[in-house]
C-alpha positions as CSV (number, residue, x, y, z in Angstrom):
1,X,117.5,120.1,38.4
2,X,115.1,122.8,36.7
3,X,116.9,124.6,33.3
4,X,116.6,128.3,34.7
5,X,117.4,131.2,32.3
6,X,120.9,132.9,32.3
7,X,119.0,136.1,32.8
8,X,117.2,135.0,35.8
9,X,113.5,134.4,36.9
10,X,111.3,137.9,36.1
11,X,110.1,138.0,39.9
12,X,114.0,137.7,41.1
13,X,115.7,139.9,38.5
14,X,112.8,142.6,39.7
15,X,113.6,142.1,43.2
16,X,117.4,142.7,42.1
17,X,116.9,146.2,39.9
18,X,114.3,147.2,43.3
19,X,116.9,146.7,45.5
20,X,119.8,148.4,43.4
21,X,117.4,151.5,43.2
22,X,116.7,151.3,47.0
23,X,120.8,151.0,47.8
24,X,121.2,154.0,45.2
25,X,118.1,156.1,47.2
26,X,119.6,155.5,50.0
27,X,123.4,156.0,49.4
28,X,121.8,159.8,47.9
29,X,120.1,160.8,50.9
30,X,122.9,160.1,53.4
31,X,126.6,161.6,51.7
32,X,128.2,160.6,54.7
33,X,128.1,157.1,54.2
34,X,131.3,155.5,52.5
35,X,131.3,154.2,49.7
36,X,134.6,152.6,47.3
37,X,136.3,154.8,45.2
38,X,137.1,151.5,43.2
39,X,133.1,150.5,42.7
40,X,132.1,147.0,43.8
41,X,131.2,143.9,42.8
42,X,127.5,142.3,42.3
43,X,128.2,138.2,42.8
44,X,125.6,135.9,40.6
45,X,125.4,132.4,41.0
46,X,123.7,130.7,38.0
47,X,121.9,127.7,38.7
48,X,124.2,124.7,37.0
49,X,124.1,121.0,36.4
50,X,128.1,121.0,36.5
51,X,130.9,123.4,36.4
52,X,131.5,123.3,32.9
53,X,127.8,124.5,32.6
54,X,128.9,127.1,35.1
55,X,131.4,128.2,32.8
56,X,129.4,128.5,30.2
57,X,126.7,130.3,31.7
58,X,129.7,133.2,32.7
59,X,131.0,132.7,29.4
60,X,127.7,133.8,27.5
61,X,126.7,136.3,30.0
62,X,130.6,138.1,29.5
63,X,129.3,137.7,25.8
64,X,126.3,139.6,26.5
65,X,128.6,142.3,28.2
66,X,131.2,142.5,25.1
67,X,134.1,141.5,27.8
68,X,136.0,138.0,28.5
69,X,135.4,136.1,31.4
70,X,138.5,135.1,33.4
71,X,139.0,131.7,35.4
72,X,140.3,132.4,38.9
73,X,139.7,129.2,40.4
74,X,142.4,127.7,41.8
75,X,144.0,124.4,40.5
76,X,143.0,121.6,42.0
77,X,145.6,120.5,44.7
78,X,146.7,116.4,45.5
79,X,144.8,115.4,48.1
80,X,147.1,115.1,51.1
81,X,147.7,111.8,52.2
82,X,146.1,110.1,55.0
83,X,148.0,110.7,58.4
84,X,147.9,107.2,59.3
85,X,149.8,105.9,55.7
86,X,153.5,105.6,56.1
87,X,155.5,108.1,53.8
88,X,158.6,106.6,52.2
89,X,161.6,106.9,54.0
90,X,159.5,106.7,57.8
């Protein structure tokens, strides 16, 4: 897999700050659409060889921003066990 910047091809970030401008435009000309009193969220998916470089990628970019990136990914649950393998005590 490619090594891509954390900060994104030019052509994509570009086509990124366009559309932001376009969703701003447009929210200004037509008040009555709603919009969250509690802002909203912009999703980025780096491009990663593993989770750890994932991480990492989140990790410097929350660098960048002067904050601390926060793990909300569940822990990994057992796999359940295969319907047709007696449990103990059946």
């Amino acid at each position: 897999m490619p090594h891509h910047s954390i900060l994104g091809e030019p052509s994509a970030r570009a086509q990124v700050i366009s559309g932001l401008r376009q969703a701003a435009d447009y929210l200004d000309r037509h008040p009555g659409v709603p919009v969250s009193e509690h802002g909203w969220t912009l999703l980025s998916f780096p491009g990663r060889d593993s989770d750890d470089a994932g991480r990492a990628a989140v990790n410097k970019v929350a660098a960048m921003l002067g904050v601390t990136a926060r793990d909300d990914t569940p822990a990994a649950s057992p796999t359940p066990p295969d319907p047709g393998t007696p449990t103990p005590g059946h």
